[in-house]
SELUM-970401 format. One record per residue: residue in one letter; chain; x, y, z of N, C-alpha, C, O in turn. Coordinates in nm, 4 decimals. Atoms other than C-alpha are relative to their C-alpha. Layout:
N
  residu  chaine       n.u       n.v       n.w      ca.u      ca.v      ca.w       c.u       c.v       c.w       o.u       o.v       o.w
       a       A         X         Y         Z         X         Y         Z         X         Y         Z         X         Y         Z
...
//
This chain:
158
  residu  chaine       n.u       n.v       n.w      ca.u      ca.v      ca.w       c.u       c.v       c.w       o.u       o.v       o.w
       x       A    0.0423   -0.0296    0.1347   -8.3745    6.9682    0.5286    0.0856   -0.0674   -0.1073    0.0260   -0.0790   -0.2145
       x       A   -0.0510    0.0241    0.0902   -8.1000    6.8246    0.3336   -0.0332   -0.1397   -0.0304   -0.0290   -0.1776   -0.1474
       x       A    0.0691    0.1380   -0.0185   -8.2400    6.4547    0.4313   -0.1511    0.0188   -0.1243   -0.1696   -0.0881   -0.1824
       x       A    0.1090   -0.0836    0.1211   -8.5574    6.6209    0.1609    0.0869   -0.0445   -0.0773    0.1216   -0.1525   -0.1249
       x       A   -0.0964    0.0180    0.1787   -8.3430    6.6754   -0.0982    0.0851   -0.0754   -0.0372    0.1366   -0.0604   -0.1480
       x       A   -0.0688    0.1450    0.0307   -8.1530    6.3543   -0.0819   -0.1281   -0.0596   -0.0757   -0.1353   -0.1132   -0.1863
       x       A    0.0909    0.1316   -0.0086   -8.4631    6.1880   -0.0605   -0.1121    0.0593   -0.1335   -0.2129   -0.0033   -0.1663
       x       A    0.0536   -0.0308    0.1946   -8.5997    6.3655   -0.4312    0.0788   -0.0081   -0.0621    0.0440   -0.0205   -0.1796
       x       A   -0.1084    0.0325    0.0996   -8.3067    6.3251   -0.5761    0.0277   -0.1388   -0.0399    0.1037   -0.1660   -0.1329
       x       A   -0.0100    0.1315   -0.0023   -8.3338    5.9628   -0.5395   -0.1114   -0.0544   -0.0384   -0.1080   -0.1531   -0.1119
       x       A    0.1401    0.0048    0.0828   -8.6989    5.9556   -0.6200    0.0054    0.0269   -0.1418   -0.0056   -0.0511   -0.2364
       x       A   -0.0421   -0.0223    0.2016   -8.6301    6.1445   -0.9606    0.0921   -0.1124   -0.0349    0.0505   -0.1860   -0.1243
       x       A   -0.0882    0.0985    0.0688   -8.3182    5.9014   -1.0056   -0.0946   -0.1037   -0.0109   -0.1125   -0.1474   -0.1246
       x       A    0.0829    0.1115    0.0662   -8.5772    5.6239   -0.9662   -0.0803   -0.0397   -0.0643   -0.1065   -0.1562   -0.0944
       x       A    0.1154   -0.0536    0.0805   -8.8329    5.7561   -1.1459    0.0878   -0.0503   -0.1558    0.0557   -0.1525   -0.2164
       x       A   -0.0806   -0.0166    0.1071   -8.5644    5.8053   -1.4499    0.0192   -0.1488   -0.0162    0.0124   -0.1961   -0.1296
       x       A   -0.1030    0.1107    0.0138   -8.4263    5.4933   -1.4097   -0.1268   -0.1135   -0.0325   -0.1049   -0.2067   -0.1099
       x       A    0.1729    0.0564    0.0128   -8.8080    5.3338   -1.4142    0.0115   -0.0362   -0.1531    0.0082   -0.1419   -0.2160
       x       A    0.0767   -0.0441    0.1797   -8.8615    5.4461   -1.7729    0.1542   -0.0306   -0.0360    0.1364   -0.0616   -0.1538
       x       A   -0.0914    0.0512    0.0751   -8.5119    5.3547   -1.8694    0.0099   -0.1644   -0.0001    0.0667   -0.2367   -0.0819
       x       A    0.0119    0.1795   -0.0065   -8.5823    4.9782   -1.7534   -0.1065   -0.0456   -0.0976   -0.0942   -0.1469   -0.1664
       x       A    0.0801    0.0263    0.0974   -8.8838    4.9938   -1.9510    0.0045   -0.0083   -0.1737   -0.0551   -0.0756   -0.2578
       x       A   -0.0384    0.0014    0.1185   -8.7358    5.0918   -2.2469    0.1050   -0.1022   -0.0539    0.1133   -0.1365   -0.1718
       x       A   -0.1048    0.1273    0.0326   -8.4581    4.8244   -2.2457   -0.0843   -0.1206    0.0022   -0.0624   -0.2129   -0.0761
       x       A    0.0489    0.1145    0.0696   -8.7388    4.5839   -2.1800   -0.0688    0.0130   -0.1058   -0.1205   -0.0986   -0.1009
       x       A    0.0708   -0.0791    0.0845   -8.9317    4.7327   -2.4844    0.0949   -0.0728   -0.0862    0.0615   -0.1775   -0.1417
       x       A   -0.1140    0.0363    0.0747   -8.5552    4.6979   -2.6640   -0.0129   -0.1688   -0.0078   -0.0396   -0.2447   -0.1010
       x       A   -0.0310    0.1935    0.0184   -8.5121    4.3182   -2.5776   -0.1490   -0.0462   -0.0324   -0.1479   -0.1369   -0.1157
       x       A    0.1303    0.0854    0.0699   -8.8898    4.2143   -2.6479    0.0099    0.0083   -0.1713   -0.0113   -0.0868   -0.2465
       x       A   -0.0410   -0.0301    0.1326   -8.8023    4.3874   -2.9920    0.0713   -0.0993   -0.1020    0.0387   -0.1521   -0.2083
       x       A   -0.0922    0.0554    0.0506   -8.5025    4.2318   -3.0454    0.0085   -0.1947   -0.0068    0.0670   -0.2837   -0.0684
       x       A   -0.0123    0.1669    0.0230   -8.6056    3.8926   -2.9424   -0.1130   -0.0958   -0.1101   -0.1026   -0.2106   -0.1533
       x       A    0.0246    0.0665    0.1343   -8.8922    3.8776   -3.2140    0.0739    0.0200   -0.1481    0.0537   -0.0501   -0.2473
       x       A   -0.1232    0.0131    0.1181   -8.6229    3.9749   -3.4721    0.0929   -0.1166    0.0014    0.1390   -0.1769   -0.0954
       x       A   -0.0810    0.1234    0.0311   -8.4321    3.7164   -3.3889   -0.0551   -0.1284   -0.0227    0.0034   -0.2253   -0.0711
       x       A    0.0776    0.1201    0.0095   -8.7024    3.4761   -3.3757   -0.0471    0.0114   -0.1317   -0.0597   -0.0986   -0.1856
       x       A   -0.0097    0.0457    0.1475   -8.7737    3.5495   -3.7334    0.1203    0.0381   -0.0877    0.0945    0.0186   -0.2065
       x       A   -0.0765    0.0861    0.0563   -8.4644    3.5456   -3.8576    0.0722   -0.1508    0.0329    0.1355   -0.2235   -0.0437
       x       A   -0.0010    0.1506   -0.0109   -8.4176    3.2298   -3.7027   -0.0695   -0.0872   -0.0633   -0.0228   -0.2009   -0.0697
       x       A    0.1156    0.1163    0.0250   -8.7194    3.0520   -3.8484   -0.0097    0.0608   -0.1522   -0.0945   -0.0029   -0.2148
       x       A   -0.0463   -0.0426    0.1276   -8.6277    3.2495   -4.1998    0.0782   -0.1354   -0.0660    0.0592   -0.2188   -0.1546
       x       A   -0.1229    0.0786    0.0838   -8.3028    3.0782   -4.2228   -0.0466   -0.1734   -0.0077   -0.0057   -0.2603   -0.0846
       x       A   -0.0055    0.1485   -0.0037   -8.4335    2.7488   -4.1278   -0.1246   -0.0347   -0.0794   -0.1555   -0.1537   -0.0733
       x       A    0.0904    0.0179    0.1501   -8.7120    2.7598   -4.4167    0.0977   -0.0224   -0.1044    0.1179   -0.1274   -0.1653
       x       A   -0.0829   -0.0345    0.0981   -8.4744    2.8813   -4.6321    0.1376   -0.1813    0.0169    0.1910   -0.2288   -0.0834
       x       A   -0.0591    0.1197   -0.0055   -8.2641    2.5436   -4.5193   -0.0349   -0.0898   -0.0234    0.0459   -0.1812   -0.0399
       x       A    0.0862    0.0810    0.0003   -8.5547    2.3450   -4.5601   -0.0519   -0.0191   -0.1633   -0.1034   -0.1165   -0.2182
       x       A    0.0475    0.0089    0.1478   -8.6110    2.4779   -4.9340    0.1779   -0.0683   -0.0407    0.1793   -0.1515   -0.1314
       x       A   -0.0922    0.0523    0.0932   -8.2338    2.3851   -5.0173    0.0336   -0.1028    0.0348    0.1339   -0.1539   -0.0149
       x       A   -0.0248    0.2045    0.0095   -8.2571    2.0075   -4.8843   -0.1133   -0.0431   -0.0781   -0.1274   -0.1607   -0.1116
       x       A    0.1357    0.0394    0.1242   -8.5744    2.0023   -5.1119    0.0840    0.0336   -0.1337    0.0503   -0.0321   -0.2322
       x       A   -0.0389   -0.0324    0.0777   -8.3623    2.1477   -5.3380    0.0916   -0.0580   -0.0611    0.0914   -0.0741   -0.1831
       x       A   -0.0750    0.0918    0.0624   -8.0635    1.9412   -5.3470   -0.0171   -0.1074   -0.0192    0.0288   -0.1691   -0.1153
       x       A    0.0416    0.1374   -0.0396   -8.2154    1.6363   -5.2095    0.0575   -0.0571    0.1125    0.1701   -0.0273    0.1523
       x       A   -0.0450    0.0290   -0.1683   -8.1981    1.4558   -4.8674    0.1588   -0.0475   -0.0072    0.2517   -0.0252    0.0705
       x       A   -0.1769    0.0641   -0.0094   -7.8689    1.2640   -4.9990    0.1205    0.0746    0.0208    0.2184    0.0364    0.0849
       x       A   -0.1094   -0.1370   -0.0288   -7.6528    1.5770   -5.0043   -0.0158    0.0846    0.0980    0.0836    0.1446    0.1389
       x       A   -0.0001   -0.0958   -0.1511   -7.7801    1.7777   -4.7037   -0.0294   -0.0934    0.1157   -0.1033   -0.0291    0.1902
       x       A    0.0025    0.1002   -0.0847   -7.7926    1.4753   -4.4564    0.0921   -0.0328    0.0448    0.1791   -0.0844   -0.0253
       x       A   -0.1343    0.0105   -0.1342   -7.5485    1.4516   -4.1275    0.1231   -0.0516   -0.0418    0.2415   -0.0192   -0.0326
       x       A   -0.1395    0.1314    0.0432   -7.3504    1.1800   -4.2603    0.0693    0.1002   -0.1078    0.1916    0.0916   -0.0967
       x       A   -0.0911   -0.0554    0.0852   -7.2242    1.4159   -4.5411    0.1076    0.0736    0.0249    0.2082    0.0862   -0.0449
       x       A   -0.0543   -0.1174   -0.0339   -7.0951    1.6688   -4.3499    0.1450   -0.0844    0.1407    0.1171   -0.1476    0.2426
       x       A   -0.1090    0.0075   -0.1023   -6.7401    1.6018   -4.1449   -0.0154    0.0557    0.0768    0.0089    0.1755    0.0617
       x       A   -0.0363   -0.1283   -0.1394   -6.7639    1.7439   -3.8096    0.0770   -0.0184    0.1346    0.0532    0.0167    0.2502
       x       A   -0.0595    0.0602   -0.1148   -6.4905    1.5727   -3.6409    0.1218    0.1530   -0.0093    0.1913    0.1768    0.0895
       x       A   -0.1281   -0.1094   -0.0254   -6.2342    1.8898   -3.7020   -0.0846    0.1399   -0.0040   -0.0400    0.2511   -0.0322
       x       A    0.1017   -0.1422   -0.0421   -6.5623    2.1349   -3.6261    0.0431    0.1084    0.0952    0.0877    0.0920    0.2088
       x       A   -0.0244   -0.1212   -0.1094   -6.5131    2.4663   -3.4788   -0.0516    0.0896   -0.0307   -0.0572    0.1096   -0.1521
       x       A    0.1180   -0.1607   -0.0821   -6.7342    2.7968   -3.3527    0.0676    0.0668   -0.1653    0.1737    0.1178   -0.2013
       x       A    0.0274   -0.1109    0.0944   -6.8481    2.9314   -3.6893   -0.0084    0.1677    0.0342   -0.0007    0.2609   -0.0458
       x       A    0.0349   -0.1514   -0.0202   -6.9066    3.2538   -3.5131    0.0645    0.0260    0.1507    0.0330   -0.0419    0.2484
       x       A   -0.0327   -0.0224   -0.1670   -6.7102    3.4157   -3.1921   -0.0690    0.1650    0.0159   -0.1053    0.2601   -0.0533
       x       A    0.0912   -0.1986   -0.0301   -6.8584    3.7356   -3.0042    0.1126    0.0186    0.0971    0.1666   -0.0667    0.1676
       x       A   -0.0937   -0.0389   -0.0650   -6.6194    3.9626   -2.8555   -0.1003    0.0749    0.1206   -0.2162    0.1021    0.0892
       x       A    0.0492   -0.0969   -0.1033   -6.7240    4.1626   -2.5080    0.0998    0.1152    0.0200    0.2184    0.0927    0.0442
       x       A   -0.0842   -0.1052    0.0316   -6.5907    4.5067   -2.5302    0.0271    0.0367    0.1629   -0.0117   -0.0261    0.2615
       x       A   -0.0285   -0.0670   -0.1708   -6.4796    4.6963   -2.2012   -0.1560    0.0250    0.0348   -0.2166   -0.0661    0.0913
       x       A    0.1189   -0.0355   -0.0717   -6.8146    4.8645   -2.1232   -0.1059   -0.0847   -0.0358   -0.2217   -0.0432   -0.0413
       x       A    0.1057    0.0787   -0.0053   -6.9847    4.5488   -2.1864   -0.0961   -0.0350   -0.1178   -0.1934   -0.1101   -0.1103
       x       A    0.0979    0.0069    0.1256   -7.1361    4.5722   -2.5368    0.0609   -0.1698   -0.1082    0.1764   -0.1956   -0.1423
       x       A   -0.0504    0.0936    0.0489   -7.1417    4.2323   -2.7187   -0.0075    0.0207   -0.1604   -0.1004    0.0602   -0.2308
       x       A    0.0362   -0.0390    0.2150   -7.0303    4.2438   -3.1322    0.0467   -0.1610   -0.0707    0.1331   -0.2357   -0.0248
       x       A   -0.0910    0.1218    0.0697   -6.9610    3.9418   -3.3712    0.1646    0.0027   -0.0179    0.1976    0.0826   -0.1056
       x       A   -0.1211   -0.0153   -0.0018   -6.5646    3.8915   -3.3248    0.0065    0.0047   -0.1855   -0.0578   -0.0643   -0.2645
       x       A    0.0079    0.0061    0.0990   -6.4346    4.0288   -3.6452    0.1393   -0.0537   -0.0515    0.2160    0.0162    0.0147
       x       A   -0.1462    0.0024   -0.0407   -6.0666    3.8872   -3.7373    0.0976    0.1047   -0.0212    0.0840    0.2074   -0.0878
       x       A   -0.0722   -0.1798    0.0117   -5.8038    4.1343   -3.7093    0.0836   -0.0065   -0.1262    0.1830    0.0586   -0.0941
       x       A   -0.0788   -0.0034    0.0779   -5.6277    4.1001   -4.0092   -0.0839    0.0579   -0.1584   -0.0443    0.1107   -0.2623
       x       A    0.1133   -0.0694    0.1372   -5.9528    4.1840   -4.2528   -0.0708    0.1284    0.0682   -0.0899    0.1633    0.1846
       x       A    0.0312   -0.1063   -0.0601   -6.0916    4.4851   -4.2814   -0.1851   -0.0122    0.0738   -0.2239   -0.1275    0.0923
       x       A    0.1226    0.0651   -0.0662   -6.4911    4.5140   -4.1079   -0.1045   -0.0279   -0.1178   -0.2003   -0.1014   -0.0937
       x       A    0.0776    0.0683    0.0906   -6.6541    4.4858   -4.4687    0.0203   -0.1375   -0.0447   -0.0718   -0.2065   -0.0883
       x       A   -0.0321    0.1585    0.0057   -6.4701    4.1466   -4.5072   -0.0722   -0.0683    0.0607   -0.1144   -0.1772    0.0216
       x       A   -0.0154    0.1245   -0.1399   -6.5539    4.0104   -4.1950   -0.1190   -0.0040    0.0061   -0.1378   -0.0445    0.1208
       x       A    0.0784    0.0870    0.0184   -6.9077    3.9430   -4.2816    0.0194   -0.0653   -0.0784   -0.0502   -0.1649   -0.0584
       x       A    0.0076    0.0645    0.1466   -6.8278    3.7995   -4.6134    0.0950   -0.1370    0.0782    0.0675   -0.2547    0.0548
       x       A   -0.0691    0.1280   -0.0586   -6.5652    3.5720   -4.3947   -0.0932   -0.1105    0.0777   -0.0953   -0.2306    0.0511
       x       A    0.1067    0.0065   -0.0823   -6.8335    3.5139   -4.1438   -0.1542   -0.1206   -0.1041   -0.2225   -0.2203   -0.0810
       x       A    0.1076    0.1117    0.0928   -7.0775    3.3658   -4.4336    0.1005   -0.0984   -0.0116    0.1030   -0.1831    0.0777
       x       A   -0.0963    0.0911    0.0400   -6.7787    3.1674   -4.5960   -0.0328   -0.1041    0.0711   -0.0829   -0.2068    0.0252
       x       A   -0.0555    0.1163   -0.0836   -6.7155    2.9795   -4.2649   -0.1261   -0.0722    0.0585   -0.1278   -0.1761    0.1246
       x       A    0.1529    0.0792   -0.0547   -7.0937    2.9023   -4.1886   -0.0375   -0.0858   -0.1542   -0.0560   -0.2036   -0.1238
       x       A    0.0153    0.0846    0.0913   -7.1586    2.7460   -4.5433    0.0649   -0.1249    0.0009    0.1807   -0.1410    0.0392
       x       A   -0.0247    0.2166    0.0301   -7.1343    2.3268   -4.6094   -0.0461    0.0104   -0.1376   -0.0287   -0.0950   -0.1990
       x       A    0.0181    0.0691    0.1354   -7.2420    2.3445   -4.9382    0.0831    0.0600   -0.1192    0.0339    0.0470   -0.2313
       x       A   -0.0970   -0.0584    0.0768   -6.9593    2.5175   -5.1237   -0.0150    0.1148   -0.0371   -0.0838    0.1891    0.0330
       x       A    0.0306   -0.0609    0.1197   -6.9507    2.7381   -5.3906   -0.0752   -0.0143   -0.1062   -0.0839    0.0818   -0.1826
       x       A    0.1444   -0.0233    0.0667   -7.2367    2.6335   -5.5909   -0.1151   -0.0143    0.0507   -0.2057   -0.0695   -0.0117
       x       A    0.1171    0.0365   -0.0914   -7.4856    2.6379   -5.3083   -0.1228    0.0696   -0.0914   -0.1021    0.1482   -0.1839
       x       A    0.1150   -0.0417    0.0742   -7.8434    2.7080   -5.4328   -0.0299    0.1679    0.0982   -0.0001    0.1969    0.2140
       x       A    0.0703   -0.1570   -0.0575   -7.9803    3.0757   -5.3344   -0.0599    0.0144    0.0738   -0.0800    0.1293    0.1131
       x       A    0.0709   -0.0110   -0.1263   -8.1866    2.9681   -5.0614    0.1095   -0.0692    0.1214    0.0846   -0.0730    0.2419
       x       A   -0.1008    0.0332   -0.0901   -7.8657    2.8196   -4.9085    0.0705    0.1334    0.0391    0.1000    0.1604    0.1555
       x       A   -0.0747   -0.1471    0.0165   -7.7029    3.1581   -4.9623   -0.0715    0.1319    0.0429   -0.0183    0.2429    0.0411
       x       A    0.1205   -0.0470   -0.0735   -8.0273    3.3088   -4.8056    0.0281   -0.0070    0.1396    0.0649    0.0806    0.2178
       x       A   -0.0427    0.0475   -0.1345   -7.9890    3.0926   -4.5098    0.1212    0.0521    0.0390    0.1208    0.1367    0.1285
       x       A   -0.1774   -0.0756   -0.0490   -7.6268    3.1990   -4.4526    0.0060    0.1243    0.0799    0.0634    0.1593    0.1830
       x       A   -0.0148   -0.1315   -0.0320   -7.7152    3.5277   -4.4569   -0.1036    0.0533    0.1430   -0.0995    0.1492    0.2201
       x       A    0.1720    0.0048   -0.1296   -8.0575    3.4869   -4.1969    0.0737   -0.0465    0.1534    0.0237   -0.0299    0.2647
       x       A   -0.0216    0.0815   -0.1301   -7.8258    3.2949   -3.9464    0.1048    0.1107   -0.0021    0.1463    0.1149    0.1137
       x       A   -0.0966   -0.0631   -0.0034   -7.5741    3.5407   -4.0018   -0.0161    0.1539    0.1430    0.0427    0.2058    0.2379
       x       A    0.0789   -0.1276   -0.0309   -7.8350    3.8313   -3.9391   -0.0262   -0.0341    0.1886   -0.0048    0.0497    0.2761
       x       A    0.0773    0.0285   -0.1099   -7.9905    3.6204   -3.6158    0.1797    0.0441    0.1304    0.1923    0.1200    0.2265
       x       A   -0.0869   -0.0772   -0.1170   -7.6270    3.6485   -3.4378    0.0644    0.0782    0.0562    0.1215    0.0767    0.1652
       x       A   -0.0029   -0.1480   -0.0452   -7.5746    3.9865   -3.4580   -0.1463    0.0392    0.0767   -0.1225    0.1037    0.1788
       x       A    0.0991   -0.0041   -0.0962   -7.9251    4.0140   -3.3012    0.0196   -0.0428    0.1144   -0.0127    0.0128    0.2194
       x       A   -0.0029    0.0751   -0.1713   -7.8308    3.7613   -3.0333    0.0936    0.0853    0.0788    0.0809    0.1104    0.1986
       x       A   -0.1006   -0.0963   -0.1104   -7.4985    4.0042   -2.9581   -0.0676    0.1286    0.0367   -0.0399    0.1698    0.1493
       x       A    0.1034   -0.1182   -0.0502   -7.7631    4.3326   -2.9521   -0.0751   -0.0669    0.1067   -0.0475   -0.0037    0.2087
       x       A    0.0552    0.0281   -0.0879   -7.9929    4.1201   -2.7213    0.0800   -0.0507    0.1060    0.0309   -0.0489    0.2189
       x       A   -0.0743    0.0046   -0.1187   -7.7435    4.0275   -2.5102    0.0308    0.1520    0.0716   -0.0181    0.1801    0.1810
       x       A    0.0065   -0.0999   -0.0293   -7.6325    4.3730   -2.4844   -0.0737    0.0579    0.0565   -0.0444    0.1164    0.1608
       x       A    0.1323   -0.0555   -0.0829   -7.9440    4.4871   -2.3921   -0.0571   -0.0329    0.1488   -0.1035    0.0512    0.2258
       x       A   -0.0202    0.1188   -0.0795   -7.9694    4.2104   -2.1414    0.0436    0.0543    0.0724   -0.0259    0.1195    0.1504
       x       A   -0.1379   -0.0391   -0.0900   -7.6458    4.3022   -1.9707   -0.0508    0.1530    0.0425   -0.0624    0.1924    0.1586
       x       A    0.0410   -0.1935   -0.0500   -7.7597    4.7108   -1.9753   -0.1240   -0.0428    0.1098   -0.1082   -0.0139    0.2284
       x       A    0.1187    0.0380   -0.0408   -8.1210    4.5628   -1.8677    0.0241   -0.0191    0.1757   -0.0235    0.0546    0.2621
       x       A   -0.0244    0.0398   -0.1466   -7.9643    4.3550   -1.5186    0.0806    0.0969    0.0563    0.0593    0.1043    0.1774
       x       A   -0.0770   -0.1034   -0.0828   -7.6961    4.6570   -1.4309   -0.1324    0.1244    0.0398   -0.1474    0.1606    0.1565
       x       A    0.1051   -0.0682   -0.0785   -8.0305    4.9104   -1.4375   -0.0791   -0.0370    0.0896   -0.1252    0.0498    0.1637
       x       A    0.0503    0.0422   -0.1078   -8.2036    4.6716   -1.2189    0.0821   -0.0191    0.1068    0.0266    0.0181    0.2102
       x       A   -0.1162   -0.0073   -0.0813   -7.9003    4.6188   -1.0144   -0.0464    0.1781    0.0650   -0.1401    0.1959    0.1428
       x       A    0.0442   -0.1105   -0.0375   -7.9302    4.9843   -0.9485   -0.1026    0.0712    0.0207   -0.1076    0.1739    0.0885
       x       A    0.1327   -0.0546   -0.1169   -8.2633    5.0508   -0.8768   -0.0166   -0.1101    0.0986   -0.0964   -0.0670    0.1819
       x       A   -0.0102    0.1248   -0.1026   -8.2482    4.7431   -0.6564    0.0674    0.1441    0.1438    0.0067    0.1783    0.2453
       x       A   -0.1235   -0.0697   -0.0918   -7.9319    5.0030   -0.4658   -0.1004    0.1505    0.0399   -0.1095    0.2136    0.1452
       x       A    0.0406   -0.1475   -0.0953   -8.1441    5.3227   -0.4765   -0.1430    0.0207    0.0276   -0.2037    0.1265    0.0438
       x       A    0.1277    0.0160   -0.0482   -8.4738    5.1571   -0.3978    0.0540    0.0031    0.1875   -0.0035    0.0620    0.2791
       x       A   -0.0278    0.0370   -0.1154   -8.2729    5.0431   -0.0882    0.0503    0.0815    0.1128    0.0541    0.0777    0.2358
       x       A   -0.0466   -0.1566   -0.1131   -8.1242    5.3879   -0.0011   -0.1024    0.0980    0.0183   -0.0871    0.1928    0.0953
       x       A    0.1051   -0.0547   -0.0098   -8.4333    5.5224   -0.0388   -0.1047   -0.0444    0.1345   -0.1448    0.0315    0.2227
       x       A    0.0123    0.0801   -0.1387   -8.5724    5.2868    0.2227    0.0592    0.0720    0.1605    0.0032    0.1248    0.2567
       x       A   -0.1061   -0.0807   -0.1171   -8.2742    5.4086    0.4657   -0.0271    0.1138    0.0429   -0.0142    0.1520    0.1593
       x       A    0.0021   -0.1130   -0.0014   -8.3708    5.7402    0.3532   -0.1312    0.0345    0.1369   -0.1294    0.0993    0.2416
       x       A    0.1510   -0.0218   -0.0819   -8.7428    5.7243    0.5091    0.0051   -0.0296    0.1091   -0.0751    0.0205    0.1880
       x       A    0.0350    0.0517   -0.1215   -8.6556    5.5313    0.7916    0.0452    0.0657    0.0931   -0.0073    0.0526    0.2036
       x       A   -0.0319   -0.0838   -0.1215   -8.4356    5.7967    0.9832   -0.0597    0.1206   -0.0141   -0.0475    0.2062    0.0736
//
């Protein structure tokens, strides 16, 4: 009899665990048309301020990118959750305002759809660290119903 009540206890866990996979893919389908329009936001919004300044000023050649480096780092916390690295020396309302700073090329008098954009690409990689997150939760619940599909298996067969 106790071979039973293993073997519902592992059914309910997979049951549970069913509807929690569903909901994380639910989460990441969510999260990946959010990011797909703020992706295609910012890059309008990039598209109105080279109309705006003119091709001569927003064109490759202007921009130095021989001493380029990772506008944006993502930290991975212990239990796996990914966040935009914030630096440790500002406090966490800074550290978007730093975060724009270091993604802007067109200074301090950028036009408002540059300052748009900033903020759209800003938005998209905090989405990308939530969809990762989700991601990562997503393959450890399949990981584990993978484990108690398989003990479940074991279960039936003796």
């Amino acid at each position: 009899m106790p071979k039973a009540e293993e073997l519902d206890q592992v059914c309910a866990e997979l049951d549970t665990l069913a509807i929690r996979r569903l909901e994380l893919m639910n989460e990441s389908i969510g999260l990946s048309s959010a990011l797909e329009s703020a992706l295609q936001d910012g890059w309008l919004q990039l598209a109105k301020t080279r109309i705006i300044l003119g091709v001569a000023q927003t064109r490759a050649a202007q921009f130095d990118d021989r001493d380029a480096e990772a506008t944006a780092r993502v930290d991975i916390s212990s239990d796996g959750r990914f966040a935009p690295a914030t630096p440790d020396e500002k406090s966490s309302g800074e550290a978007e305002d730093v975060l724009v700073k270091r993604v802007s090329p067109f200074g301090v008098l950028a036009p408002a759809s540059a300052k748009l954009a900033e903020k759209r690409f800003v938005k998209a990689i905090e989405l990308a660290c939530e969809q990762a997150t989700t991601r990562a939760a997503l393959a450890a619940a399949n990981q584990h119903y993978k484990d108690l599909a398989a003990k479940k298996s074991t279960l039936l067969r003796v």
